[in-house]
C-alpha positions as CSV (number, residue, x, y, z in Angstrom):
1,X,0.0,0.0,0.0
2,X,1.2,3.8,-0.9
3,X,-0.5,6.9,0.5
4,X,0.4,10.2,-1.1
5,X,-0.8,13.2,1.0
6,X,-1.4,16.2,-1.2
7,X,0.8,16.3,-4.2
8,X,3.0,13.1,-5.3
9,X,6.3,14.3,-4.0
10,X,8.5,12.7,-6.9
11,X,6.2,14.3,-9.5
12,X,7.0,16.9,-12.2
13,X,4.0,19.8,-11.7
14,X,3.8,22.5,-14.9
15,X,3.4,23.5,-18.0
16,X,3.5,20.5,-21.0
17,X,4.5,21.5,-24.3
18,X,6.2,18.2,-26.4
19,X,3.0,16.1,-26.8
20,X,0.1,19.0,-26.4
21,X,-1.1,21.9,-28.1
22,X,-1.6,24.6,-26.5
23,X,-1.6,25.6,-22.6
24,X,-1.4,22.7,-20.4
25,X,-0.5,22.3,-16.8
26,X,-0.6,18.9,-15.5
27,X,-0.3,18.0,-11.7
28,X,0.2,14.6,-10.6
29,X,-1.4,12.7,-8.5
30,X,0.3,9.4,-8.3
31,X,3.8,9.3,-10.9
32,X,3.9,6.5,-12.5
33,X,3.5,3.6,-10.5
34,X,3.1,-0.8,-11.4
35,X,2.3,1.0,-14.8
36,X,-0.2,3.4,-14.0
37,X,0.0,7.3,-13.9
38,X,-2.8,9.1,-12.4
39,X,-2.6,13.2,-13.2
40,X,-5.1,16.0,-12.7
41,X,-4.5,18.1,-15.8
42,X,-5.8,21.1,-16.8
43,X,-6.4,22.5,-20.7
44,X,-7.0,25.7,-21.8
45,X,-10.2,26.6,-24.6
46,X,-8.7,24.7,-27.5
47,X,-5.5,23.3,-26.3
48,X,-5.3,19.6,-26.6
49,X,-3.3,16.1,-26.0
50,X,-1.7,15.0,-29.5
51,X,-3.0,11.6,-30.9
52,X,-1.8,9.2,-28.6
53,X,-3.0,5.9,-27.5
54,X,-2.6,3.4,-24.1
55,X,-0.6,0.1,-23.6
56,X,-3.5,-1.0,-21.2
57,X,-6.4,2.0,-21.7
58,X,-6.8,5.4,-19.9
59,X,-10.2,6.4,-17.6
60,X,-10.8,9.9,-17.6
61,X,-12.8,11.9,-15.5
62,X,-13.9,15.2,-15.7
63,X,-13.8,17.5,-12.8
64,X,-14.2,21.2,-14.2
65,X,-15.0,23.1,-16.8
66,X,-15.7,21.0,-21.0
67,X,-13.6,19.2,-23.7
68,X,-13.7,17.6,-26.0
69,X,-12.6,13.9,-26.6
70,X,-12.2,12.1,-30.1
71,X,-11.4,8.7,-31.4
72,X,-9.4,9.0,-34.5
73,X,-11.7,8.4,-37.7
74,X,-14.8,9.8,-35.5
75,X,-16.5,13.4,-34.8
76,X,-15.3,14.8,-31.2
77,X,-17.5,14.5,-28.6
78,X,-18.6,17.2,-26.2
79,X,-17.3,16.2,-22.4
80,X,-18.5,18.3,-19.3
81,X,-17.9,18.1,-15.6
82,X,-19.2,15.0,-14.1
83,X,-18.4,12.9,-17.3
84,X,-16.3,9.8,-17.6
85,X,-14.4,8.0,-20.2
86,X,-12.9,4.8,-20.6
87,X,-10.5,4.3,-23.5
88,X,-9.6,1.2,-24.2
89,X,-6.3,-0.2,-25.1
90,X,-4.5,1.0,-28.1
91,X,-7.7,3.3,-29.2
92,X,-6.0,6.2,-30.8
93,X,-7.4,9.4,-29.2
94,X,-6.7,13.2,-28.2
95,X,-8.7,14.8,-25.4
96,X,-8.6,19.3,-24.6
97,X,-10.6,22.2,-23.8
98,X,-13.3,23.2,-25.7
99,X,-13.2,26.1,-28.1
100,X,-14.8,28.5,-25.3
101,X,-13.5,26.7,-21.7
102,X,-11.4,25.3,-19.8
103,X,-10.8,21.3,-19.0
104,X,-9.6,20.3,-16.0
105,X,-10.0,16.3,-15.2
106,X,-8.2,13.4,-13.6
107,X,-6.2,11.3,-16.2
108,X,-5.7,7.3,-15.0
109,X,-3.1,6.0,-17.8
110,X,-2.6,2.2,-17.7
111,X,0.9,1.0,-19.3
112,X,2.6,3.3,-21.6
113,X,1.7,5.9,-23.6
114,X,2.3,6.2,-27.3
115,X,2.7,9.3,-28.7
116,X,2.0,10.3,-32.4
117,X,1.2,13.6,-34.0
118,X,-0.8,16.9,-33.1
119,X,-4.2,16.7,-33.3
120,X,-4.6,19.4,-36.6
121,X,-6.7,22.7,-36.3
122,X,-8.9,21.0,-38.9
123,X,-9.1,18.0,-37.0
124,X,-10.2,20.0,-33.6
125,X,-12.5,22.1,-35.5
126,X,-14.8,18.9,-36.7
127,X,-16.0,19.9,-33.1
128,X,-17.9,22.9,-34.4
């Protein structure tokens, strides 16, 4: 058993930049631990994750604010506080704020995380 009180000591807190568009800050909650990474992260209106995908899924839960979340080769769909995801494994996705809010939710990645491209203005805009 492991209890981390408040922040994850060990953790790397701020802004993210190589594998997200836009203004990120993630916090996290448990670093990465048997496999799994748990991280509150926050988006900013239309900032974004890149495609990635997960070795073993990824829940994700939303907390504050709307997103957006999209499965490559479908339409985004609208996420609000309150919502939660489950990805499955290897399911290519991105996940951000919407085009007028803010994001914030708790990320729960199992095994690693592959990622690919940025998600394209075009690509985000199929929200609209």
């Amino acid at each position: 058993m492991k209890i981390i009180r408040g922040r994850a000591p060990d953790g790397v807190s701020g802004p993210r930049t190589a594998t997200f568009t836009g203004t990120v800050w993630a916090d996290p909650v448990l670093p990465a631990t048997d496999g799994t990474t748990i991280n509150n992260v926050f988006f900013a209106p239309r900032s974004r994750t890149h495609w990635h995908s997960h070795e073993r899924g990824q829940v994700l839960h939303v907390t504050a604010g709307s997103g957006l979340v999209c499965t490559r080769g479908e339409a985004p769909q609208p996420l609000r506080a309150g919502d939660t995801v489950w990805v499955p494994p290897g399911e290519v996705h991105w996940h951000g704020g919407s085009p007028v809010s803010c994001l914030l939710h708790l990320a729960v990645s199992l095994g690693t995380t592959s990622w690919l491209e940025p998600v394209g203005d075009d690509e985000y805009g199929a929200a609209s």
